[in-house]
C-alpha positions as CSV (number, residue, x, y, z in Angstrom):
1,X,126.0,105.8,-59.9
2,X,126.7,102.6,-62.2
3,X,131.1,102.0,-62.3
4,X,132.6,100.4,-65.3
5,X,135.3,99.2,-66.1
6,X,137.8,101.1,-68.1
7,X,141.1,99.3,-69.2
8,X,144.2,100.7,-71.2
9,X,147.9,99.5,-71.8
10,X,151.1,100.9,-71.1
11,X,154.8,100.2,-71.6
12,X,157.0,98.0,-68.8
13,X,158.7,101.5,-68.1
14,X,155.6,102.5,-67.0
15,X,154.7,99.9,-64.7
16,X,158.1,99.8,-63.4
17,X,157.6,103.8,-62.8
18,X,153.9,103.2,-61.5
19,X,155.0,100.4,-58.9
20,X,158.1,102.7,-57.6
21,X,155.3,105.6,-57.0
22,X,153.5,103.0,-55.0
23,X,156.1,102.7,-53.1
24,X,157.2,106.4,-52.4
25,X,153.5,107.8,-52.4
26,X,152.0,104.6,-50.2
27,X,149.4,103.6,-52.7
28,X,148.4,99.8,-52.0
29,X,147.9,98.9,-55.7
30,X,148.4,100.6,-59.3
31,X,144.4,100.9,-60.1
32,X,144.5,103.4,-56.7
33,X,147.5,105.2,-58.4
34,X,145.3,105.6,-61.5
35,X,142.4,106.7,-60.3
36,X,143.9,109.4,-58.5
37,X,146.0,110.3,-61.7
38,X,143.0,110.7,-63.6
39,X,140.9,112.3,-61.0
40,X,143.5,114.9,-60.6
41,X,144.0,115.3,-63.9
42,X,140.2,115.9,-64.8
43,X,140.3,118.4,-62.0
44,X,142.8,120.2,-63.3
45,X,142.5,120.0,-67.2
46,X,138.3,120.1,-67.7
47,X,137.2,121.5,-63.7
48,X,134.8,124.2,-65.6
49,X,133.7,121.5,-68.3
50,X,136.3,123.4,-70.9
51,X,137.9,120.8,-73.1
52,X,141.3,122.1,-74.7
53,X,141.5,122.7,-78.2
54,X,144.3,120.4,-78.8
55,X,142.5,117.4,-77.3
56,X,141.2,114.1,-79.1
57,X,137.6,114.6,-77.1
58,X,137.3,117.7,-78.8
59,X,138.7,116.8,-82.2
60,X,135.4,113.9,-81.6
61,X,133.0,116.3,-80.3
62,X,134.1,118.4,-83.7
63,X,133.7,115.6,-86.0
64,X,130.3,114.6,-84.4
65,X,128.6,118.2,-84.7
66,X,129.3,117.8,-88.4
């Protein structure tokens, strides 16, 4: 499996929120904390390959097909 590198900003609020849930939830650095995060959530929102309506991927998968 080839890894890349996938890189996003957020606001100070939520680093200072990230670093206190590294704290409480003994994470040893933020990148753990999202990978986690985003596994979880990809488990929960797309575990049978079903993308919500509402959701930019499918608004892009839409606008593709056409």
């Amino acid at each position: 499996m080839k890894k890349r590198l996938i890189t996003f900003k957020v606001t100070d609020s939520m680093i200072k929120w990230m670093n206190e849930m590294m704290s409480v939830e003994n994470y040893r650095s933020r990148s753990e904390l999202v990978r986690d995060a985003l596994a979880e959530f990809l488990a929960k929102e797309y575990y049978n390959g079903e993308i919500p309506s509402y959701s930019k991927i499918k608004e892009k998968e839409q606008l593709n097909r056409q």
